[in-house]
C-alpha positions in Angstrom: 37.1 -29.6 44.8 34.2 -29.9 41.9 34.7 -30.6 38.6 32.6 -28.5 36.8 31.9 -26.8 32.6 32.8 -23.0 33.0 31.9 -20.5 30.2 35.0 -18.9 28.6 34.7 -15.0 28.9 37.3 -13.3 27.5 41.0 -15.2 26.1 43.4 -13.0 24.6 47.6 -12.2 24.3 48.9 -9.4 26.7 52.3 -9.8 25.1 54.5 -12.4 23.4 53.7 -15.9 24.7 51.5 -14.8 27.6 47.8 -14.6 27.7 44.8 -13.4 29.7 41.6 -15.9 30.4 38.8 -14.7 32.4 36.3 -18.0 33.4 32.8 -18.0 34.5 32.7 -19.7 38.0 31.3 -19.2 40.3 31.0 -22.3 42.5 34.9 -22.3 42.4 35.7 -18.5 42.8 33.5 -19.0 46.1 35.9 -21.8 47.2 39.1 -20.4 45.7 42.1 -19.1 47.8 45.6 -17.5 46.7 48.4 -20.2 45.7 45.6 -23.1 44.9 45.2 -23.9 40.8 43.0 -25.2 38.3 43.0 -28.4 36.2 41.7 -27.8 33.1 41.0 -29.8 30.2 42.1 -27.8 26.7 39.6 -28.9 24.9 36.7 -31.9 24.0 39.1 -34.8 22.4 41.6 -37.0 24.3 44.6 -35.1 22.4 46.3 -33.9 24.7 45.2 -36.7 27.4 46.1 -35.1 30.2 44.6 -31.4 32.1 47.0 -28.3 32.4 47.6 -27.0 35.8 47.1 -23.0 36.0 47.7 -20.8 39.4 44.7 -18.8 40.1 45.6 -15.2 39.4 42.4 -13.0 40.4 39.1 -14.1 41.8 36.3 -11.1 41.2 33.1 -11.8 42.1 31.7 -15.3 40.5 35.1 -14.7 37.6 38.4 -16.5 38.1 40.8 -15.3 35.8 44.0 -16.5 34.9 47.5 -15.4 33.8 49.8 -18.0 31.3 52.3 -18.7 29.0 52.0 -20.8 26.0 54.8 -22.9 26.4 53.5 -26.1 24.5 50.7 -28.0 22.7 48.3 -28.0 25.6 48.6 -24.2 26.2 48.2 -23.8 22.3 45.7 -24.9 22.2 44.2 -23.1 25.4 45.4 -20.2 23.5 42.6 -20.6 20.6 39.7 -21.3 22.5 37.0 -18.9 22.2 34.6 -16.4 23.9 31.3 -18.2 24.9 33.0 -21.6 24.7 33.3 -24.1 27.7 36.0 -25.3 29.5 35.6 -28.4 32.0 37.9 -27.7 35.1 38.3 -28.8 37.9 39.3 -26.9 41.3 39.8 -25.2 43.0 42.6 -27.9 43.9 45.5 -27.9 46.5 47.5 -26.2 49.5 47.6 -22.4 49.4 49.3 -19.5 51.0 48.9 -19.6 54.9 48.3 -15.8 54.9 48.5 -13.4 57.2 50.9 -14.4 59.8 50.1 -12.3 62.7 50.4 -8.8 61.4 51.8 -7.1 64.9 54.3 -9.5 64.9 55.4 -9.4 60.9 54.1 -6.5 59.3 56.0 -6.4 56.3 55.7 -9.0 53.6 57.7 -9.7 50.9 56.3 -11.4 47.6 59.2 -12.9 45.7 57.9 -14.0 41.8 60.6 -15.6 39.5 59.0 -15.2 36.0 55.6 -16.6 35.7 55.6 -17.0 39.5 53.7 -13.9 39.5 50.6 -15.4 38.3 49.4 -16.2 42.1 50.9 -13.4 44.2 48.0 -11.0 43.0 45.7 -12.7 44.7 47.8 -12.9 47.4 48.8 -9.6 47.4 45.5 -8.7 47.6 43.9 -10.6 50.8 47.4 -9.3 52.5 46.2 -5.8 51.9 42.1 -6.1 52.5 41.0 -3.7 54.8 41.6 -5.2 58.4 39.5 -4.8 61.4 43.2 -4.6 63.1 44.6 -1.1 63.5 48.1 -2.4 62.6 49.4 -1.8 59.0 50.7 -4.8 56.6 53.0 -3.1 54.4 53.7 -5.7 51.1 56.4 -5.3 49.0 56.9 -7.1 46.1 60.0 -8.6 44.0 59.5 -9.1 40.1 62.2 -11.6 38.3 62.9 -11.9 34.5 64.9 -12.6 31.8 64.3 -9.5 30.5 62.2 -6.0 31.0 59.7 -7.3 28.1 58.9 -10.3 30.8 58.1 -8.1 33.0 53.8 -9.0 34.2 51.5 -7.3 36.4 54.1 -4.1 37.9 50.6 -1.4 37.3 48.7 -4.2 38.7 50.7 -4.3 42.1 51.7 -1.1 42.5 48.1 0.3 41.7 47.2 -2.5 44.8 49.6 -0.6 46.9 52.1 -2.3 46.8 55.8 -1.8 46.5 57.8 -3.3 43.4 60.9 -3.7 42.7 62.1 -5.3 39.2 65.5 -7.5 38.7 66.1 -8.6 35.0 69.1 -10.9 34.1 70.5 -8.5 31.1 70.1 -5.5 33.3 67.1 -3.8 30.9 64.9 -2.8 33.9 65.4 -2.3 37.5 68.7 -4.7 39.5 71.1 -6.4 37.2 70.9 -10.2 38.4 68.2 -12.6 40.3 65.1 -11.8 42.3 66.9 -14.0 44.9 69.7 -11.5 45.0 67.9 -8.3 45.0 65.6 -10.1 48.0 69.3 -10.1 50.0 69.8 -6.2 49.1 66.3 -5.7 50.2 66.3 -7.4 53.8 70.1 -5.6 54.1 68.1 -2.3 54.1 65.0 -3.1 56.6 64.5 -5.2 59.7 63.6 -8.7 58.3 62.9 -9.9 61.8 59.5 -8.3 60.9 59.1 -9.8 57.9 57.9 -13.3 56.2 58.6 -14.0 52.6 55.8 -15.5 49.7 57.3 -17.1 46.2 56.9 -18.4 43.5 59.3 -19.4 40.3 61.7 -22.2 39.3 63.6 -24.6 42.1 66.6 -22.8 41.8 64.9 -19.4 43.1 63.3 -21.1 45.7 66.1 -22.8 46.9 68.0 -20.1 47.1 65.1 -18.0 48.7 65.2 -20.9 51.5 68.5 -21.0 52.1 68.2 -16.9 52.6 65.2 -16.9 54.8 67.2 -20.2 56.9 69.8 -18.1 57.3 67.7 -14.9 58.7 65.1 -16.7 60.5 62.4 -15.4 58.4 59.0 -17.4 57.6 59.3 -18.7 54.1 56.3 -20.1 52.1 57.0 -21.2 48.4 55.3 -22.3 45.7 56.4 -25.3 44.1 56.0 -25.8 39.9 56.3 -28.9 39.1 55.2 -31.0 36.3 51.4 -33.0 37.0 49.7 -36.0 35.1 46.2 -35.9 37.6 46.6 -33.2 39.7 44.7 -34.4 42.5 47.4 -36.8 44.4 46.7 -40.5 42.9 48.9 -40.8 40.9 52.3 -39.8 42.7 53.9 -37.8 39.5 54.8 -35.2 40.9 56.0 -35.8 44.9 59.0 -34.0 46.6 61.2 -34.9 49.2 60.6 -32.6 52.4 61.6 -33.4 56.2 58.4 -35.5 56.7 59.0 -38.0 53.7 58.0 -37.1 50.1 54.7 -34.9 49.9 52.6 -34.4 46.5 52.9 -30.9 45.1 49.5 -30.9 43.8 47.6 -32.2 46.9 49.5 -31.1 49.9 51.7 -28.4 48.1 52.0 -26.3 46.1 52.9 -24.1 48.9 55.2 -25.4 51.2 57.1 -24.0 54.4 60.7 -23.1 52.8 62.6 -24.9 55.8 60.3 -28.1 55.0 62.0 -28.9 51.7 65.3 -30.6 51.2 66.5 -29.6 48.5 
């Protein structure tokens, strides 16, 4: 973990709410890995007082760049900051994705994102499908979730990874009419899940219902957990959850936790 002032390189809209920031780090890109975050302090005064958490979404080179959604004050103002301005951050900070479980064993992975839980499964994505040393193939195939086909992030991104993607929307407007947690059921109906372990990331409800799923198929679950943080580095307790070995703090030992770890 460092705490450290990282030059802003580019910070711009993709589309409605959600915006693209591209950081200058290279001490934390070095020590970076999918599903950790970054704490980052919005800008120079103590309004707001407390850092945003935001999932790494791509490490290149000494760049970390980032995918989010201005959904208050604090990502307002995040939202106005400036190219060649400085952010203090600090990071890379918590438990990430235990990737790859043995790939003769489960060579098919599925990455389940519920709206903005997409932001970390590109970097995921990516280190699933590196070039291995291993003969054997990890196929990845990956579920989008949202509201609506104009919340639909990073599809060209994935797909031009090699991945497969699928899309469910709520109103129907792209792809499966209903959850990404029900089109995850028609997916493993159609292949043999006994092969396969399962990444996500979205709201509680998702993710419960992704662990009750992969319970119910024996599948390896990981999820990450969103949930609100004051420090983001475990003192101060804000933002704990109750798993099968007493409460655990998302930020510190989360955000990624085994799905038949968490009750619910």
């Amino acid at each position: 973990m460092l705490q450290v002032r990282v030059k802003i390189l580019y910070n711009k809209k993709i589309k409605g709410n959600y915006f693209y920031l591209v950081l200058r780090a290279p001490k934390i890109a070095k020590e970076s890995l999918p599903g950790q975050f970054l704490n980052i302090k919005v800008n120079d005064t103590y309004e707001p007082l407390l850092r945003r958490p935001v999932s790494i979404h791509i490490v290149k080179g000494a760049n970390i760049e980032l995918l989010y959604e201005v959904v208050g004050k604090a990502t307002e103002i995040l939202s106005r900051r400036k190219t060649g301005e400085y952010l203090d951050v600090i990071g890379p900070l918590g438990n990430g994705f235990n990737y790859p479980l043995s790939a003769i064993r489960y060579p098919l992975s599925v990455l389940v994102a519920g709206g903005m839980g997409i932001a970390p499964l590109i970097f995921l994505a990516e280190k699933l499908l590196k070039p291995r040393v291993s003969r054997h193939k990890l196929e990845v195939v990956v579920l989008i979730g949202a509201k609506t086909k104009d919340q639909i992030l990073c599809e060209k991104e994935l797909k031009n990874l090699g991945c497969e993607v699928k899309i469910a929307t709520d109103d129907g407007s792209k792809g499966f009419k209903g959850y990404a947690s029900e089109l995850l059921k028609e997916v493993l109906s159609t292949i043999d899940y006994r092969l396969s372990t399962i990444y996500a990331c979205g709201p509680k409800p998702m993710l419960k219902e992704i662990a009750k799923i992969s319970k119910k198929h024996t599948i390896p679950a990981q999820l990450s957990l969103e949930e609100h943080m004051a420090c983001g580095i475990g003192a101060c307790l804000g933002c704990v959850v109750n798993t099968k070995e007493g409460f655990k703090r998302v930020c510190k030992e989360g955000p990624v936790f085994d799905g038949d770890g968490i009750i619910w």
